[in-house]
C-alpha positions as CSV (number, residue, x, y, z in Angstrom):
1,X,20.8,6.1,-5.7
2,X,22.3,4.9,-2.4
3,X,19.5,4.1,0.4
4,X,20.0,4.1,4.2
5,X,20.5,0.7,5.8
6,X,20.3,0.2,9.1
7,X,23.4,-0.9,10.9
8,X,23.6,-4.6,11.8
9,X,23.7,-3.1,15.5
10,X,20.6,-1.1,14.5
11,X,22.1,1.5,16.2
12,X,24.5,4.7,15.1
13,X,27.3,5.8,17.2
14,X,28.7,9.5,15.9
15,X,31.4,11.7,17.2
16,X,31.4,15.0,17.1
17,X,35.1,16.5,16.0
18,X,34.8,19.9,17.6
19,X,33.7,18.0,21.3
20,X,35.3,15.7,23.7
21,X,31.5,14.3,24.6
22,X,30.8,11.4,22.7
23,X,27.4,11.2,21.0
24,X,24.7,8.3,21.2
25,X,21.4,8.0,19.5
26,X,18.4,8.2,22.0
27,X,17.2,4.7,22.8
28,X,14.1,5.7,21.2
29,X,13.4,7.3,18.1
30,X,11.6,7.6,14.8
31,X,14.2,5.0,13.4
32,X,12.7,2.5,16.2
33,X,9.5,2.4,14.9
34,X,7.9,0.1,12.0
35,X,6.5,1.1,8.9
36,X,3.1,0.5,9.5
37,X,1.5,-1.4,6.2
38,X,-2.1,-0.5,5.3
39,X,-3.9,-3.5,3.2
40,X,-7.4,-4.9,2.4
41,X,-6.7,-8.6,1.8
42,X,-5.3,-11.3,4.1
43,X,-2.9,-12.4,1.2
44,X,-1.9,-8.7,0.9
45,X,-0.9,-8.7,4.5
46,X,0.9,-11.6,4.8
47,X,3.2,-10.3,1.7
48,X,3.6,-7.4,3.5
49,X,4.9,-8.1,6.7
50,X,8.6,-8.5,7.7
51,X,11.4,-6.6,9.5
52,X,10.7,-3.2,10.0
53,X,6.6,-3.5,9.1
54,X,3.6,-3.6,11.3
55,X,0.4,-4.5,8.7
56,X,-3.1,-4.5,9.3
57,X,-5.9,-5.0,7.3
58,X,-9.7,-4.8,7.5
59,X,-10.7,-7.7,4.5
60,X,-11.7,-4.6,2.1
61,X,-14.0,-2.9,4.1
62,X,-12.7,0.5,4.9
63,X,-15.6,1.4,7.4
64,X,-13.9,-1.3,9.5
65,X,-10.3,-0.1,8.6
66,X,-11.6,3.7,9.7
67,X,-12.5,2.4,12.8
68,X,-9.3,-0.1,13.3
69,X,-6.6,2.8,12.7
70,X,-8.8,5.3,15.1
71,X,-7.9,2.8,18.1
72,X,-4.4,3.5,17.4
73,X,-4.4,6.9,19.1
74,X,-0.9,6.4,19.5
75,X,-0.3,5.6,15.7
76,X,3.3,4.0,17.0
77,X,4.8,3.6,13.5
78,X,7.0,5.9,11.4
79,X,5.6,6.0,8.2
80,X,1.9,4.7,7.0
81,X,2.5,2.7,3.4
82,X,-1.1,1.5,1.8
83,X,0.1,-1.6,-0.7
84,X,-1.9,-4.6,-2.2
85,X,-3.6,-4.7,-5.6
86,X,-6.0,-1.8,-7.4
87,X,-8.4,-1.9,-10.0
88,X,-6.8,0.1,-13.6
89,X,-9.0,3.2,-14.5
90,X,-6.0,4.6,-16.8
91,X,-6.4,2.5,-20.0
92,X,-2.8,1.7,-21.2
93,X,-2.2,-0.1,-17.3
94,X,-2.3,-4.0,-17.5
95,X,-2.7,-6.9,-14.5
96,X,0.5,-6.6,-12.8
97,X,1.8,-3.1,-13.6
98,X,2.8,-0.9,-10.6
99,X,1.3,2.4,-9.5
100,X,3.8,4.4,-7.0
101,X,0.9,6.7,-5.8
102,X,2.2,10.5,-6.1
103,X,-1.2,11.1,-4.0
104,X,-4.6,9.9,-3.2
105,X,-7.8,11.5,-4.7
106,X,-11.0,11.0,-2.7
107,X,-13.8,13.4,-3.1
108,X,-13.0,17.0,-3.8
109,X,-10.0,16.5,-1.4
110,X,-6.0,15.0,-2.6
111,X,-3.9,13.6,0.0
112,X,-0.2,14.1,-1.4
113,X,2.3,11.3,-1.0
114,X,5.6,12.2,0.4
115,X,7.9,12.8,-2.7
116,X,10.8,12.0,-0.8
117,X,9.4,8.7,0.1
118,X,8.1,8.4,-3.6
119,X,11.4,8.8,-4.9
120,X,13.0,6.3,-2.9
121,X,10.4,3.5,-3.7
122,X,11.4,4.3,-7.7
123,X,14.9,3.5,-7.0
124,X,14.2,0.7,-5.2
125,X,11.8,-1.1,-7.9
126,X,14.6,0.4,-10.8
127,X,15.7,-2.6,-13.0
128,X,13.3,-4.9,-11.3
129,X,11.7,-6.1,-15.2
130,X,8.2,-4.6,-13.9
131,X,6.3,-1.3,-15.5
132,X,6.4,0.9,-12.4
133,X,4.6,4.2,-13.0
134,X,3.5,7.2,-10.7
135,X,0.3,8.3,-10.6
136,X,-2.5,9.2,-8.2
137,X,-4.9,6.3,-6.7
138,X,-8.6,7.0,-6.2
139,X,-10.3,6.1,-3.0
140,X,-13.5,4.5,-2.7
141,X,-15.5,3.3,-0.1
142,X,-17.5,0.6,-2.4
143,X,-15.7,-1.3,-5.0
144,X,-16.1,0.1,-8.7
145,X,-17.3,-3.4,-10.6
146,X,-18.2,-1.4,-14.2
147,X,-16.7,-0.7,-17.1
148,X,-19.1,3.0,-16.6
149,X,-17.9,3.0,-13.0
150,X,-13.7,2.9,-13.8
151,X,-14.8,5.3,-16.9
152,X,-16.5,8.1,-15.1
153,X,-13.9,7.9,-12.0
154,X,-11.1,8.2,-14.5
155,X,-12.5,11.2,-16.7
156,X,-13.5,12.7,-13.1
157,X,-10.3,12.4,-10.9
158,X,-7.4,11.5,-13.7
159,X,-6.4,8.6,-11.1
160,X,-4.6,5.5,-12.5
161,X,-5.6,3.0,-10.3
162,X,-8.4,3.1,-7.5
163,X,-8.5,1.1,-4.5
164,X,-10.5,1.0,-0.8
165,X,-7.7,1.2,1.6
166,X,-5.3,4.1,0.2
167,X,-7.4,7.2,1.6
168,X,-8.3,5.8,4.7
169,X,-4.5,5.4,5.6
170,X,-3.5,8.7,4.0
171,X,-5.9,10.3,6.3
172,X,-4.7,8.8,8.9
173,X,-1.5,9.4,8.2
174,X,-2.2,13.5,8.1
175,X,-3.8,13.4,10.9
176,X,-0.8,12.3,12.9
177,X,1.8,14.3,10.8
178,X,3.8,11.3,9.3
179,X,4.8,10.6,5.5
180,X,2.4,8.3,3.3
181,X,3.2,6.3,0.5
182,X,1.0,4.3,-1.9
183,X,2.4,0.9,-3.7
184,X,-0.3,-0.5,-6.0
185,X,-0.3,-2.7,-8.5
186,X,-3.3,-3.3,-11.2
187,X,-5.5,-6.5,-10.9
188,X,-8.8,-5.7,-13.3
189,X,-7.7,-3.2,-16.0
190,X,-9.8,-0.2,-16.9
191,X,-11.2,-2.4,-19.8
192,X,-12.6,-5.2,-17.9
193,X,-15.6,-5.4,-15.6
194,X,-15.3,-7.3,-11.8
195,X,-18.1,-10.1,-11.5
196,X,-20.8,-8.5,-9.5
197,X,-20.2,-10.9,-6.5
198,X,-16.6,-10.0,-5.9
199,X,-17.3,-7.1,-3.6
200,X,-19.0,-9.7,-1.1
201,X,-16.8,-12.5,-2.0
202,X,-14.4,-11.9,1.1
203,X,-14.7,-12.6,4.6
204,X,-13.9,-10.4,7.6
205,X,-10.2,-11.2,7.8
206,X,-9.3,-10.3,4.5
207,X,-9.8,-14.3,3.3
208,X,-11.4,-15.4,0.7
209,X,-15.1,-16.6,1.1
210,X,-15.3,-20.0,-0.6
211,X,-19.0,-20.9,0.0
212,X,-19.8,-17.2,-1.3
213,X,-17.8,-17.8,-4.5
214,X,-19.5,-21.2,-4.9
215,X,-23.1,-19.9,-4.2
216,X,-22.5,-17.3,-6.7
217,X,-21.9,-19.5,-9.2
218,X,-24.8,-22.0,-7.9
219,X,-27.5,-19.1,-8.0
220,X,-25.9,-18.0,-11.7
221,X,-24.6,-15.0,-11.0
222,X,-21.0,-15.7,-11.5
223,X,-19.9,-17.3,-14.8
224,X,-16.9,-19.9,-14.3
225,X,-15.1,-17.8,-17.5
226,X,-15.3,-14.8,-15.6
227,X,-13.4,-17.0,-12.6
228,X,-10.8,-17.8,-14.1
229,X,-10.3,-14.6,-16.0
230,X,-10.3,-12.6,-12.3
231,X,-7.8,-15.7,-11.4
232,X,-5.5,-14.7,-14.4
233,X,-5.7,-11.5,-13.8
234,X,-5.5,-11.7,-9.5
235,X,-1.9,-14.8,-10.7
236,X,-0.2,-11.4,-12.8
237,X,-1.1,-8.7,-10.1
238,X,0.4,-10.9,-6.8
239,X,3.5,-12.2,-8.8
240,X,4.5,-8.3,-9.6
241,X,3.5,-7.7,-5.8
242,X,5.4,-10.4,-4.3
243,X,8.6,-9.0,-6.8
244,X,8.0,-5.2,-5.6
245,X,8.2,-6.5,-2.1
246,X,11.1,-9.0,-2.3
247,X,12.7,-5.4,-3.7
248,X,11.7,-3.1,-0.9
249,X,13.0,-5.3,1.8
250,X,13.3,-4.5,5.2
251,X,10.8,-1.4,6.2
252,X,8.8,-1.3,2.4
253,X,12.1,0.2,1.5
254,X,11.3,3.8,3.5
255,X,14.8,5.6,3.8
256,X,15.3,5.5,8.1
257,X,14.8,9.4,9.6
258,X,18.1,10.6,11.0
259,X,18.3,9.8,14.6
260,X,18.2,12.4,17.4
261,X,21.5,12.0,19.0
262,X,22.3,13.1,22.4
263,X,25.5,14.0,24.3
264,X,26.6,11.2,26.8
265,X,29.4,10.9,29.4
């Protein structure tokens, strides 16, 4: 499958056959605007960003991201992609394998991806060596640390992977009428437990709280083996996200709208 590129120019110039008028694309248009990228954790963003992508990320706390995207009354982006890492709720997904969401399940509600969009990301990640499944992601507002918790929110929504950012951005995305997309790839499978800090052990930015991780471990509750088996697992899950995004290049890999053209002189 053959995606759109944009022109080195970055702009189209058609004629039409039938008309002595040449045609122009308007200055501005959907094909103008960036992708905007919807993440939790500063390394997430930072993997993210590039030509044709706006990201922005609220350090895992989607009450903040809620209230980050509703200042964007003028969304000013073409597409809204969520991407980072997930924890696994389907059993057979291991650290580092991908989830294109085909939707988001929150609730009693399911935000559908746009297949289109879907679609393209497959071809795009095609013959890249890494298991790429689709599936829908769960949305949570607090991060599930049990083996009970990923249990019950598997048997319940049928989700592959659940994350914290996904149906924030899908919502936002419906709300202003553009496509959504979902790139996630497993960090914790469905078979192992998060250490009970981890949900505090970020700081606002999305960065890694070092004096939280170490007074976890000074008051006991985090074990150094369960450390270094969330840094195995966090080392698989970032090299398959760096891969996907070294794949998707410029835009995430979203297929440009056509552009409006208009008649000029």
């Amino acid at each position: 499958m053959i995606l759109p590129e944009p022109a080195p120019s970055g702009r189209v110039v058609a004629v039409r056959p039938s008309s002595s008028a040449a045609l122009a694309p308007l200055a501005a248009g959907p094909a103008a605007l960036p992708v905007l990228a919807v993440t939790g954790l500063a390394k997430e963003g930072r993997l993210a960003a590039g030509p044709g992508v706006a990201a922005i990320g609220a350090g895992g706390n989607p009450h903040r991201l809620r209230a980050m995207l509703a200042e964007r009354t003028d969304p000013a982006c073409r597409a809204v992609v969520s991407i980072g890492i997930a924890g696994g709720l389907d059993p057979d997904l291991l650290p580092g394998d991908v989830v294109i969401a085909s939707g988001v399940r929150v609730g009693g509600h399911r935000y559908g991806a746009d297949a289109a969009i879907v679609e393209a990301l497959r071809a795009r990640l095609a013959g890249s060596g890494l298991r790429v499944i689709s599936g829908d992601l769960a949305g949570v507002d607090a991060a599930v640390l049990s083996l009970e918790g990923k249990a019950d929110l598997w048997a319940r929504t049928g989700a592959a992977a659940v994350d914290m950012e996904s149906h924030v951005a899908a919502a936002f995305a419906e709300r202003h009428a553009l496509p959504f997309a979902a790139i996630r790839v497993v960090c914790d499978p469905a078979h192992r437990a998060l250490p009970a800090f981890a949900a505090q052990a970020l700081k606002p930015n999305g960065e890694p709280d070092i004096l939280a991780v170490l007074g976890a471990l000074a008051r006991g509750s985090a074990k150094v083996r369960g450390l270094v088996r969330l840094a195995r697992d966090s080392r698989a899950a970032f090299g398959s996200l760096a891969r996907c995004r070294a794949r998707l290049g410029p835009g995430l890999g979203i297929p440009l709208p056509e552009e409006p053209l208009r008649e000029v002189a």
